[in-house]
PDB file of N, CA, C and O in Angstrom, chain B, residues numbered from 101:
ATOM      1  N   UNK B 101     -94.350 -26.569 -40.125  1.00  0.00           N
ATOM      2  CA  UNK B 101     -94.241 -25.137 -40.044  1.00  0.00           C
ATOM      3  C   UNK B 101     -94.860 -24.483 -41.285  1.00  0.00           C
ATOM      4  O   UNK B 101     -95.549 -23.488 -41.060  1.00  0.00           O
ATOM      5  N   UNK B 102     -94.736 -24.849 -42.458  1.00  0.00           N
ATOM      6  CA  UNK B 102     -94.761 -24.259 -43.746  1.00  0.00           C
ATOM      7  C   UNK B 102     -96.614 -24.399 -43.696  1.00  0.00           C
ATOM      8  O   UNK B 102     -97.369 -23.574 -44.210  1.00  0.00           O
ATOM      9  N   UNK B 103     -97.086 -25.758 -42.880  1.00  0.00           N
ATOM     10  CA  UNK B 103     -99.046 -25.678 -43.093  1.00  0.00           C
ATOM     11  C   UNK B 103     -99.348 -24.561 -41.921  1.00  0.00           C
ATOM     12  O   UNK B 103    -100.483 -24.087 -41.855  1.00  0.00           O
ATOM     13  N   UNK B 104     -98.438 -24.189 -41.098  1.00  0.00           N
ATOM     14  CA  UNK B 104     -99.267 -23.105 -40.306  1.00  0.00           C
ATOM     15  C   UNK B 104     -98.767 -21.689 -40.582  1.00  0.00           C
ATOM     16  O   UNK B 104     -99.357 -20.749 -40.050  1.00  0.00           O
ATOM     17  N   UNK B 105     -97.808 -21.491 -41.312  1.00  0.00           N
ATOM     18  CA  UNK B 105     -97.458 -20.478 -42.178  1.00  0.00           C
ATOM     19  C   UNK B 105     -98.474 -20.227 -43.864  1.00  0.00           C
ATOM     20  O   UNK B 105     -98.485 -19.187 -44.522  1.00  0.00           O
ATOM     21  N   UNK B 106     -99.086 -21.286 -44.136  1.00  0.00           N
ATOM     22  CA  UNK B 106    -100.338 -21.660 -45.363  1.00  0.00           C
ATOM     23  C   UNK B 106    -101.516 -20.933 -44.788  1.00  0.00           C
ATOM     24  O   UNK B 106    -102.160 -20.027 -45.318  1.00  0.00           O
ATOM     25  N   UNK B 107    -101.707 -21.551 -43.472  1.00  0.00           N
ATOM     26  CA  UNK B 107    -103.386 -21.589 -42.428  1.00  0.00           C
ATOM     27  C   UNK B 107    -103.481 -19.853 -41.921  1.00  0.00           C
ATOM     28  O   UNK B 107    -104.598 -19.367 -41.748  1.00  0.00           O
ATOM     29  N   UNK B 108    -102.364 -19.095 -41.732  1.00  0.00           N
ATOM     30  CA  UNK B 108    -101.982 -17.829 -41.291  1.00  0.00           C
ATOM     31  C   UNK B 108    -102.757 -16.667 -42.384  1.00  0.00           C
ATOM     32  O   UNK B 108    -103.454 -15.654 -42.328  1.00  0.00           O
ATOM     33  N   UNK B 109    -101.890 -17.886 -43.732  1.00  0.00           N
ATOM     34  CA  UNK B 109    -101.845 -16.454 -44.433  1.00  0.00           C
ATOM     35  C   UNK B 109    -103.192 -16.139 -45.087  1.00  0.00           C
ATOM     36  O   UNK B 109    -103.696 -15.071 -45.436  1.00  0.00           O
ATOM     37  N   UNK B 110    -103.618 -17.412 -45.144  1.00  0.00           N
ATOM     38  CA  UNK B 110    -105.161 -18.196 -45.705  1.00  0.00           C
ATOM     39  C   UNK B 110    -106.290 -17.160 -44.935  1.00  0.00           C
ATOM     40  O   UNK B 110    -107.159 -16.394 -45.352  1.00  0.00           O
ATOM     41  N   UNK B 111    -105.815 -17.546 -43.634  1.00  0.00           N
ATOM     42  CA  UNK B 111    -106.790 -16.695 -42.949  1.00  0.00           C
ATOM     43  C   UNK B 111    -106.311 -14.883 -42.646  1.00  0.00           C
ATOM     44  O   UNK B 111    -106.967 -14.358 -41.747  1.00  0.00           O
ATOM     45  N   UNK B 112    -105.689 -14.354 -43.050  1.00  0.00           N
ATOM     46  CA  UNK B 112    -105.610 -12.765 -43.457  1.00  0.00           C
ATOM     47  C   UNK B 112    -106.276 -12.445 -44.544  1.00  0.00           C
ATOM     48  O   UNK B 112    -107.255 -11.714 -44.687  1.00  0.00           O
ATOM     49  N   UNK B 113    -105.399 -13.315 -45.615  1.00  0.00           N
ATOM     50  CA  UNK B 113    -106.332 -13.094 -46.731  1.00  0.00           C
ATOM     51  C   UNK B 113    -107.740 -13.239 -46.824  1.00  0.00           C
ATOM     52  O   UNK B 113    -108.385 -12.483 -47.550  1.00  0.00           O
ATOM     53  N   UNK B 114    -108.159 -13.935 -46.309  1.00  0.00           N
ATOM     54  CA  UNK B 114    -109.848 -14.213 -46.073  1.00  0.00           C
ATOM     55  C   UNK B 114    -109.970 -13.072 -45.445  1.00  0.00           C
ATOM     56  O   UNK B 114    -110.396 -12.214 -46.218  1.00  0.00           O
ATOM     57  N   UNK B 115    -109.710 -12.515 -43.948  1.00  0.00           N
ATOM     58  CA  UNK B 115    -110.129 -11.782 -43.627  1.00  0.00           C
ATOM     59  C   UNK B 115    -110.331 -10.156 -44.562  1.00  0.00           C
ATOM     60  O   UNK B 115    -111.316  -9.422 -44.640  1.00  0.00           O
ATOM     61  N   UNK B 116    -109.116 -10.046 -45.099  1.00  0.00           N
ATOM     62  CA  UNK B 116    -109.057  -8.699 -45.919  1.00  0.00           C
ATOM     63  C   UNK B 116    -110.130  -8.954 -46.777  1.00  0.00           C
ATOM     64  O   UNK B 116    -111.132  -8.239 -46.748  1.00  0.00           O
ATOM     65  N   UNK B 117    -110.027  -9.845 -47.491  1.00  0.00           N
ATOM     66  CA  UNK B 117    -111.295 -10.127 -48.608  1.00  0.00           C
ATOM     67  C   UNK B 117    -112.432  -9.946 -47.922  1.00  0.00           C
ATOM     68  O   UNK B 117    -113.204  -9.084 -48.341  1.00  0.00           O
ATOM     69  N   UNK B 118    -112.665 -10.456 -47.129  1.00  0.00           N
ATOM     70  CA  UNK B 118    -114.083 -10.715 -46.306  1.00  0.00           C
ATOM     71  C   UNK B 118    -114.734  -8.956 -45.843  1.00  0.00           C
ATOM     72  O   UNK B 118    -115.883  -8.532 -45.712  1.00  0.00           O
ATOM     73  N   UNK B 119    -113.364  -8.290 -45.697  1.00  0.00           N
ATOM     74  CA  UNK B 119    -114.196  -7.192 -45.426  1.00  0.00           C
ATOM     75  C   UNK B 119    -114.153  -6.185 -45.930  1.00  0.00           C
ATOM     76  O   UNK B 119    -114.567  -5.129 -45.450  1.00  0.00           O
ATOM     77  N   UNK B 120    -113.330  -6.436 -47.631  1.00  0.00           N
ATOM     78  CA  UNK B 120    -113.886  -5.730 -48.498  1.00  0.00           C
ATOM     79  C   UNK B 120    -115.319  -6.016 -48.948  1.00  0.00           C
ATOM     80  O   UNK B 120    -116.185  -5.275 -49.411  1.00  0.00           O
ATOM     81  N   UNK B 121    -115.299  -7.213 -48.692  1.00  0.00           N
ATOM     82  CA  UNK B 121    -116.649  -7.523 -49.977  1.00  0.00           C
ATOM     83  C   UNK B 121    -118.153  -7.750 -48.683  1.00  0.00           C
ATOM     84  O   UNK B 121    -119.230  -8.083 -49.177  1.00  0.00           O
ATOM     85  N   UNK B 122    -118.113  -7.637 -47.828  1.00  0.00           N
ATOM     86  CA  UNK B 122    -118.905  -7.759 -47.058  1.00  0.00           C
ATOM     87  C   UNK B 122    -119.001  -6.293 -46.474  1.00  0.00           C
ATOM     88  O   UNK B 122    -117.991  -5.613 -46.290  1.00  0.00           O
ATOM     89  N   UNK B 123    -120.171  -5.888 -46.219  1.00  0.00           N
ATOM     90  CA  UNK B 123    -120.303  -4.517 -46.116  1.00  0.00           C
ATOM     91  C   UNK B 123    -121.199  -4.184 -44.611  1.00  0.00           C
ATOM     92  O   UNK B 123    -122.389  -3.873 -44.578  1.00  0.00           O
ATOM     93  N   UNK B 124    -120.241  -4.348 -43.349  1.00  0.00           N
ATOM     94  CA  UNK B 124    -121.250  -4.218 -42.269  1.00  0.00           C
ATOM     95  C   UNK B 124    -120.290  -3.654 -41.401  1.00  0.00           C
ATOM     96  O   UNK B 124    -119.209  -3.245 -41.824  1.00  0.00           O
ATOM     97  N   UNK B 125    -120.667  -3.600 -40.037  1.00  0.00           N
ATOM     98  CA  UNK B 125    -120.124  -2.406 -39.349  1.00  0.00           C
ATOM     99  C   UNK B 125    -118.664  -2.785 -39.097  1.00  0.00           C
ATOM    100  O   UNK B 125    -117.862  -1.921 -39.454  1.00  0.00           O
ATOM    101  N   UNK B 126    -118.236  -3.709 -38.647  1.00  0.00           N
ATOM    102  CA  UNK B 126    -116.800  -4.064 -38.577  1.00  0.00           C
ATOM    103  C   UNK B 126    -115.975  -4.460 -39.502  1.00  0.00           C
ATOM    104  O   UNK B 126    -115.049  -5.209 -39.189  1.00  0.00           O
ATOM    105  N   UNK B 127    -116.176  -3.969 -41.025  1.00  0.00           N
ATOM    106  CA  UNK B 127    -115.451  -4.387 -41.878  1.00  0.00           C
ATOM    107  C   UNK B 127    -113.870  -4.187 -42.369  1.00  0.00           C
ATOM    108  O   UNK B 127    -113.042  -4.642 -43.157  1.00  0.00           O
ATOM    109  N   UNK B 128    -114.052  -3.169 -41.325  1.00  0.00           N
ATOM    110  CA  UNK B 128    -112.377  -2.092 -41.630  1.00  0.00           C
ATOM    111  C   UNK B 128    -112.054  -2.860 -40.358  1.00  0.00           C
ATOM    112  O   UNK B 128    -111.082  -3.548 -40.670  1.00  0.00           O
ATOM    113  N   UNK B 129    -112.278  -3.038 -39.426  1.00  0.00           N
ATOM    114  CA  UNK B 129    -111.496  -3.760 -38.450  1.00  0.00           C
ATOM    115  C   UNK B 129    -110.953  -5.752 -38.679  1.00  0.00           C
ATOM    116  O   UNK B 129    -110.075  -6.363 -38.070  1.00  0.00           O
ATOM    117  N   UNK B 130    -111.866  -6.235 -39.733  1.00  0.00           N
ATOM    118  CA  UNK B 130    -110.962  -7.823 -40.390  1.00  0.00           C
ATOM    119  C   UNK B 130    -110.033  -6.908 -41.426  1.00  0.00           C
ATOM    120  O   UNK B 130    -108.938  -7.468 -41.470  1.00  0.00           O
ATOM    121  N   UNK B 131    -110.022  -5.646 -42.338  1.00  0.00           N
ATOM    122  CA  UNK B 131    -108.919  -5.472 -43.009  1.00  0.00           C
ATOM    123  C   UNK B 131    -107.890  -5.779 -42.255  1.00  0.00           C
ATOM    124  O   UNK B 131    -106.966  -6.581 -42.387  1.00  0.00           O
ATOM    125  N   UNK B 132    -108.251  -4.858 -41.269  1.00  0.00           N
ATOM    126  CA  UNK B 132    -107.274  -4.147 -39.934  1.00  0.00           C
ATOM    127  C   UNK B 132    -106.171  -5.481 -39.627  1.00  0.00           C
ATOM    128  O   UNK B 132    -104.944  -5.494 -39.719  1.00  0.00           O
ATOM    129  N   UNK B 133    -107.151  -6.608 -39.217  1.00  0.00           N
ATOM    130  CA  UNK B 133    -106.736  -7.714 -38.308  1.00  0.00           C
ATOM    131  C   UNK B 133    -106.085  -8.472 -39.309  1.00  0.00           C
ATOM    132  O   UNK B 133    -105.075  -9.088 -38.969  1.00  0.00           O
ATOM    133  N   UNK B 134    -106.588  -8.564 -40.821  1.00  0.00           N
ATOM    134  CA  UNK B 134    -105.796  -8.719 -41.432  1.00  0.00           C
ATOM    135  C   UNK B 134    -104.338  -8.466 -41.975  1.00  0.00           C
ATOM    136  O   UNK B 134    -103.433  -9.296 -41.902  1.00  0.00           O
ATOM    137  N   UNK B 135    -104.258  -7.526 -42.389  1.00  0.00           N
ATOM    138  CA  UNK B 135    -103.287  -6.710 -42.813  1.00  0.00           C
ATOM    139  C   UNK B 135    -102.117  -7.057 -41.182  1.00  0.00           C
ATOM    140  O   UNK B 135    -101.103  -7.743 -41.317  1.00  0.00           O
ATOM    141  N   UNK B 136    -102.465  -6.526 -39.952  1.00  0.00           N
ATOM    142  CA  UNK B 136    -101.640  -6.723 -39.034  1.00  0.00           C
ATOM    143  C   UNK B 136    -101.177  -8.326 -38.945  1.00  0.00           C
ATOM    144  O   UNK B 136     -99.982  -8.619 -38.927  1.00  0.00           O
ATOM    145  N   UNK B 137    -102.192  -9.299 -38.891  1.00  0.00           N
ATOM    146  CA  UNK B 137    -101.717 -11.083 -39.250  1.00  0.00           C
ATOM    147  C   UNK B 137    -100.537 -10.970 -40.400  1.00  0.00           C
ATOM    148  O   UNK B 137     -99.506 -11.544 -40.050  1.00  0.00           O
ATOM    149  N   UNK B 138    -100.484 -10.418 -41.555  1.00  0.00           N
ATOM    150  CA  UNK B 138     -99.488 -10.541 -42.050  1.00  0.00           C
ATOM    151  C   UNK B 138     -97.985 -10.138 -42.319  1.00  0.00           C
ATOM    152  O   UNK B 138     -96.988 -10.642 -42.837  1.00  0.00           O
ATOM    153  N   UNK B 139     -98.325  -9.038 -41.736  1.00  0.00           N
ATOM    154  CA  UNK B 139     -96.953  -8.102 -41.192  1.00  0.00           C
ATOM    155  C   UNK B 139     -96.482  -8.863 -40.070  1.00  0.00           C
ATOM    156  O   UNK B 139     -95.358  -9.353 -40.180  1.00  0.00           O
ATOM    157  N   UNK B 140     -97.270  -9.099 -38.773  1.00  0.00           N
ATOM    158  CA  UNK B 140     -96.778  -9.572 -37.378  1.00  0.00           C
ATOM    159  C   UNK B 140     -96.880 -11.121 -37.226  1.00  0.00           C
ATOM    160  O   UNK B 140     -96.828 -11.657 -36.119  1.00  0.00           O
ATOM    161  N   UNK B 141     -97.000 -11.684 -38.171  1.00  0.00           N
ATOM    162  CA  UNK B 141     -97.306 -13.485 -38.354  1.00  0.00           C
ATOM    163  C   UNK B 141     -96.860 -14.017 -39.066  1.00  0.00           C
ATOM    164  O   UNK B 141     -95.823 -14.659 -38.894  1.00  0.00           O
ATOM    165  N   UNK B 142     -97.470 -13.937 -40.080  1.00  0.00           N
ATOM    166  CA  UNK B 142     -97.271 -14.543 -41.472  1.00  0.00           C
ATOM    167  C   UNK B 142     -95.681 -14.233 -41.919  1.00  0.00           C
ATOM    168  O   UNK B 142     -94.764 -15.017 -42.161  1.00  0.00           O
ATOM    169  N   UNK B 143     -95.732 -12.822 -41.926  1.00  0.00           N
ATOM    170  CA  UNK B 143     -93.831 -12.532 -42.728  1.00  0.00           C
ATOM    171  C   UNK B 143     -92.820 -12.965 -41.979  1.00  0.00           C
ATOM    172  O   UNK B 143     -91.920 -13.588 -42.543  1.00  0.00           O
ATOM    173  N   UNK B 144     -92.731 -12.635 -40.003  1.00  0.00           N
ATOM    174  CA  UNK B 144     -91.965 -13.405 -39.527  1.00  0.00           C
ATOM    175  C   UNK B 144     -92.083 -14.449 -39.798  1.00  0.00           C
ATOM    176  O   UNK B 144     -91.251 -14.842 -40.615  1.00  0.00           O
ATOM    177  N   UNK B 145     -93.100 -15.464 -39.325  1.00  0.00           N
ATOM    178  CA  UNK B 145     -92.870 -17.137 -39.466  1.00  0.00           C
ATOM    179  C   UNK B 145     -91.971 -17.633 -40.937  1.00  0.00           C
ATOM    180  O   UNK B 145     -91.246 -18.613 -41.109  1.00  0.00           O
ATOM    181  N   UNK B 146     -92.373 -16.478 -41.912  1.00  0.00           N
ATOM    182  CA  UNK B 146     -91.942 -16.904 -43.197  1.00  0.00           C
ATOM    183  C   UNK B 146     -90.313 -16.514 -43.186  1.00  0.00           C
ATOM    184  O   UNK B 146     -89.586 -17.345 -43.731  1.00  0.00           O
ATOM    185  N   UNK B 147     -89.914 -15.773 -42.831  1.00  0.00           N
ATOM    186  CA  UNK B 147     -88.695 -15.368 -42.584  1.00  0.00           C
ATOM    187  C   UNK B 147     -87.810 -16.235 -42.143  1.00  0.00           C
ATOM    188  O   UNK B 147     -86.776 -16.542 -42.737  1.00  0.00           O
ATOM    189  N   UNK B 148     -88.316 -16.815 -40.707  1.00  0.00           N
ATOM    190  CA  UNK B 148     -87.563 -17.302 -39.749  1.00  0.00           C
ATOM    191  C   UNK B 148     -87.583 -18.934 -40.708  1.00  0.00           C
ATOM    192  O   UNK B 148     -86.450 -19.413 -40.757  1.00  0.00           O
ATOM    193  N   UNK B 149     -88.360 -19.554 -41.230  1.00  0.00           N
ATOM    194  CA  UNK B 149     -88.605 -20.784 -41.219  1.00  0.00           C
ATOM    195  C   UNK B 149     -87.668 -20.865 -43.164  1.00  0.00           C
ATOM    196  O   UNK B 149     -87.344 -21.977 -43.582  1.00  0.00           O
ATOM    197  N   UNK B 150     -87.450 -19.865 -43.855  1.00  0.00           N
ATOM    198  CA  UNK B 150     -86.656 -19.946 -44.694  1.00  0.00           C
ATOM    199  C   UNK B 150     -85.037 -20.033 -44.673  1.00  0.00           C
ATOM    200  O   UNK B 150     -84.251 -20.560 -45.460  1.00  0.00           O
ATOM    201  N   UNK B 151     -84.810 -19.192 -43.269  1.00  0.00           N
ATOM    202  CA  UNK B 151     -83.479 -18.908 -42.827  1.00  0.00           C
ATOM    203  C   UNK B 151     -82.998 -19.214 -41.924  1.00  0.00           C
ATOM    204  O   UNK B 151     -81.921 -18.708 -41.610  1.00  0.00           O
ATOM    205  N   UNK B 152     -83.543 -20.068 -41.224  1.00  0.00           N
ATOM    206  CA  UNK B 152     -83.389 -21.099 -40.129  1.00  0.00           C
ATOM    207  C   UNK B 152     -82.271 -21.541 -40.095  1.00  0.00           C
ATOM    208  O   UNK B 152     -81.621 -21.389 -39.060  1.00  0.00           O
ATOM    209  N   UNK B 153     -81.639 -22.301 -41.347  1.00  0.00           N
ATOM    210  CA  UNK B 153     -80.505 -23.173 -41.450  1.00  0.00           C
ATOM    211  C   UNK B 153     -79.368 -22.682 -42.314  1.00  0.00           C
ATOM    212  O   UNK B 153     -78.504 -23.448 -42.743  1.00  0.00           O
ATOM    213  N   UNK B 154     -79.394 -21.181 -42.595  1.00  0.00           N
ATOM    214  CA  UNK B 154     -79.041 -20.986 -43.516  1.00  0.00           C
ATOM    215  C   UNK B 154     -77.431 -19.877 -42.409  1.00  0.00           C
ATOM    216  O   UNK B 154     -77.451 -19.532 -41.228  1.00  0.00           O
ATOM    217  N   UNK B 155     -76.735 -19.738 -43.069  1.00  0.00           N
ATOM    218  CA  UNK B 155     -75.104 -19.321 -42.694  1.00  0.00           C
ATOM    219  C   UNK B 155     -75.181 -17.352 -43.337  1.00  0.00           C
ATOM    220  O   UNK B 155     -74.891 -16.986 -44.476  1.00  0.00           O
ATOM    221  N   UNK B 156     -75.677 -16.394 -42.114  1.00  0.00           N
ATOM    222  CA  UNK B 156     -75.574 -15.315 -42.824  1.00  0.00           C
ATOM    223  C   UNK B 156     -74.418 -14.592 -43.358  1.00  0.00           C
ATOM    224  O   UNK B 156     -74.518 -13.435 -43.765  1.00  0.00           O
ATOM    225  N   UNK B 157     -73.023 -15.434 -43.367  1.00  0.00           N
ATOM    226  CA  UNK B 157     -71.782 -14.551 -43.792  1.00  0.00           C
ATOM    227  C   UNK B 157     -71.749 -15.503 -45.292  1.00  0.00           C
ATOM    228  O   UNK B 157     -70.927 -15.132 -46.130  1.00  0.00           O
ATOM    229  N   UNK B 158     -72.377 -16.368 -45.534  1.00  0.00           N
ATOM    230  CA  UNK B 158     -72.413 -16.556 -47.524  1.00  0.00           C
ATOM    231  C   UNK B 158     -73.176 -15.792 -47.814  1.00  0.00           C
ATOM    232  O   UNK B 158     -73.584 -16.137 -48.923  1.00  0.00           O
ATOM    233  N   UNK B 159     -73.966 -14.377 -47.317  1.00  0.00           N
ATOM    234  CA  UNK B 159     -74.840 -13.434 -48.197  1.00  0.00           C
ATOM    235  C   UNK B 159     -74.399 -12.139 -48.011  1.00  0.00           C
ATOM    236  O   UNK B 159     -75.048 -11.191 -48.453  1.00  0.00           O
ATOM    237  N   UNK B 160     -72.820 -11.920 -47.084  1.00  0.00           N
ATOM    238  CA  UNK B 160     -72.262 -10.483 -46.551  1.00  0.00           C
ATOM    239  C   UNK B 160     -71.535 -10.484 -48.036  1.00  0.00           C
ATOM    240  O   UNK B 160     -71.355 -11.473 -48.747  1.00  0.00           O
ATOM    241  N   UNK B 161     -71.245  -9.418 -48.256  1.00  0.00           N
ATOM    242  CA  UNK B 161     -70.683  -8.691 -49.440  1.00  0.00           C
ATOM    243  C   UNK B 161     -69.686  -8.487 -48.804  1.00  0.00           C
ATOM    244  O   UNK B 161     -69.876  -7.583 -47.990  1.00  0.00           O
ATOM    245  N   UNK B 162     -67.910  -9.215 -48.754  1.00  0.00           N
ATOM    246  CA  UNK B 162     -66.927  -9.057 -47.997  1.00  0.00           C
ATOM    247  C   UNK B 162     -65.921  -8.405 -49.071  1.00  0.00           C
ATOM    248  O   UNK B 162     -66.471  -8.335 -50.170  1.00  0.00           O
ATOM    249  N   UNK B 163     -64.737  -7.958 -49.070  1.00  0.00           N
ATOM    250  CA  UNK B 163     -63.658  -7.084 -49.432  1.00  0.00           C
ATOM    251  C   UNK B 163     -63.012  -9.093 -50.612  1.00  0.00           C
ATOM    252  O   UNK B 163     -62.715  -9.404 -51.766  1.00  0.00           O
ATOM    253  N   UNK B 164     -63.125  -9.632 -49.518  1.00  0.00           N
ATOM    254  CA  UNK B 164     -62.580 -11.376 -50.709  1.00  0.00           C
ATOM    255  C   UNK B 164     -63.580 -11.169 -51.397  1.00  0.00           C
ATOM    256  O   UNK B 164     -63.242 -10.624 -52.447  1.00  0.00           O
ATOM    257  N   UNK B 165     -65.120 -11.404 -51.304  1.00  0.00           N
ATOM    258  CA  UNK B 165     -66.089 -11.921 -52.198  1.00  0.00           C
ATOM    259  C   UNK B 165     -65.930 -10.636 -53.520  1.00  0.00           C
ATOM    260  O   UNK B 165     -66.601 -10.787 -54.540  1.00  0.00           O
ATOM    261  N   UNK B 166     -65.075  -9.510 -53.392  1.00  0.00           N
ATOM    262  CA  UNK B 166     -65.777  -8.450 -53.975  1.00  0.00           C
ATOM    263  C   UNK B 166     -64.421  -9.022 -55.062  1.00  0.00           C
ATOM    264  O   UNK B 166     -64.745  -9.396 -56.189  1.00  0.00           O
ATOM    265  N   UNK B 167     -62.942  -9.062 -54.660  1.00  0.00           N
ATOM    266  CA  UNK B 167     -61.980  -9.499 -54.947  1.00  0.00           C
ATOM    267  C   UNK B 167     -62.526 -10.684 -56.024  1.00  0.00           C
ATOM    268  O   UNK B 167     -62.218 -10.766 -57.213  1.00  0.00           O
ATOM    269  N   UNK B 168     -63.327 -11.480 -55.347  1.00  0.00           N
ATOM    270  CA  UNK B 168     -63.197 -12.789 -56.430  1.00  0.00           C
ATOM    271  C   UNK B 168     -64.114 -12.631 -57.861  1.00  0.00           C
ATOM    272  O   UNK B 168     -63.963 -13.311 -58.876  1.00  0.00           O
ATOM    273  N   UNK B 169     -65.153 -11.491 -57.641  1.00  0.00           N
ATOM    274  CA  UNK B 169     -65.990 -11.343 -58.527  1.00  0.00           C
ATOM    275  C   UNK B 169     -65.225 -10.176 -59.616  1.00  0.00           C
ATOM    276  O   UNK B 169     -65.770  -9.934 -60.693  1.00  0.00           O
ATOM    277  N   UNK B 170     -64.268  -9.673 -59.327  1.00  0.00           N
ATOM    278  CA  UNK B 170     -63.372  -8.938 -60.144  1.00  0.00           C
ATOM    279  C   UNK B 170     -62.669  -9.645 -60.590  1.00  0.00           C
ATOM    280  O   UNK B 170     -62.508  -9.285 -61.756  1.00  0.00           O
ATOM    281  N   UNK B 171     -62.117 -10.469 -60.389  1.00  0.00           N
ATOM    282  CA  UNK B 171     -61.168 -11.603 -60.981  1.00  0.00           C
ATOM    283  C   UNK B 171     -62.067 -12.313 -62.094  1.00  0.00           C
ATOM    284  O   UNK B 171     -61.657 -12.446 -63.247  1.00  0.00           O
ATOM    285  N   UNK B 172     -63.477 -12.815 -61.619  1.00  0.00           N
ATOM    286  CA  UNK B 172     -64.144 -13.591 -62.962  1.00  0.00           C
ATOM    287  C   UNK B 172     -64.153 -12.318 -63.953  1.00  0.00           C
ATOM    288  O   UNK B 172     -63.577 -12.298 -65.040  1.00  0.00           O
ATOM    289  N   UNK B 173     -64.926 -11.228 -63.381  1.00  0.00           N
ATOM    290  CA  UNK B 173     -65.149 -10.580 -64.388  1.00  0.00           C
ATOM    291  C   UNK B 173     -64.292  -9.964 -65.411  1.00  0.00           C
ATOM    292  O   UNK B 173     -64.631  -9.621 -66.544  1.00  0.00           O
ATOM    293  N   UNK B 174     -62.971  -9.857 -64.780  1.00  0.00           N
ATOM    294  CA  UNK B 174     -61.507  -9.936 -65.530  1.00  0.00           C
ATOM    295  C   UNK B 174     -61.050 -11.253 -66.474  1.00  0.00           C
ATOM    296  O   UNK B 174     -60.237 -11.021 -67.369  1.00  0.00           O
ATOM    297  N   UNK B 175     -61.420 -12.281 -66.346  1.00  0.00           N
ATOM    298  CA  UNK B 175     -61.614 -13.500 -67.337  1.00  0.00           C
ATOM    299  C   UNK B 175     -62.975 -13.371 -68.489  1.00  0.00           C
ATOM    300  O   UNK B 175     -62.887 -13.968 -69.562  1.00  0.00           O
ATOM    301  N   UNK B 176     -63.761 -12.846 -68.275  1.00  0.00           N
ATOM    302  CA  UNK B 176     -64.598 -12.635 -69.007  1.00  0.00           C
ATOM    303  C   UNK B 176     -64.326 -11.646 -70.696  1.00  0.00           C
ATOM    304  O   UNK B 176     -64.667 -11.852 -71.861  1.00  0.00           O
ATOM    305  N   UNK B 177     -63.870 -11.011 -70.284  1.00  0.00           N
ATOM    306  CA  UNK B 177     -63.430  -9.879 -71.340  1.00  0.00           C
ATOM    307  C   UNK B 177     -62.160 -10.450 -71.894  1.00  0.00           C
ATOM    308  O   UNK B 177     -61.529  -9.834 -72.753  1.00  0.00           O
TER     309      UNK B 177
END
């Protein structure tokens, strides 16, 4: 997953580059195709393939978690 999330981004970036620096009639349309590959490709795949395995209530900010971080920070001082 992570070499076709590499090959994605490889090729946006080429494309954006390619049509800054190349100067012919379709050059705003590889930005174009670029820029859209990485918003609609590249960031999902990257998203999904980081958080795949991962548990989204160890990253909720709960009423306990808020509780326990007042308690360290009450040992601290």
């Amino acid at each position: 997953m992570k070499y076709l999330i590499a090959i994605f981004f490889i090729a946006s970036v080429g494309s954006i580059f390619t049509g800054y620096v190349m100067d012919f009639q379709n050059s705003e349309k590889l930005i174009g195709f670029g820029v859209a590959g990485l918003f609609f490709i590249v960031f999902p795949l990257f998203s999904y393939y980081r958080w795949k395995d991962k548990d989204v209530k160890d990253y909720m900010l709960t009423k306990e978690k808020l509780d326990k971080m007042r308690e360290r920070e009450g040992d601290k001082r």
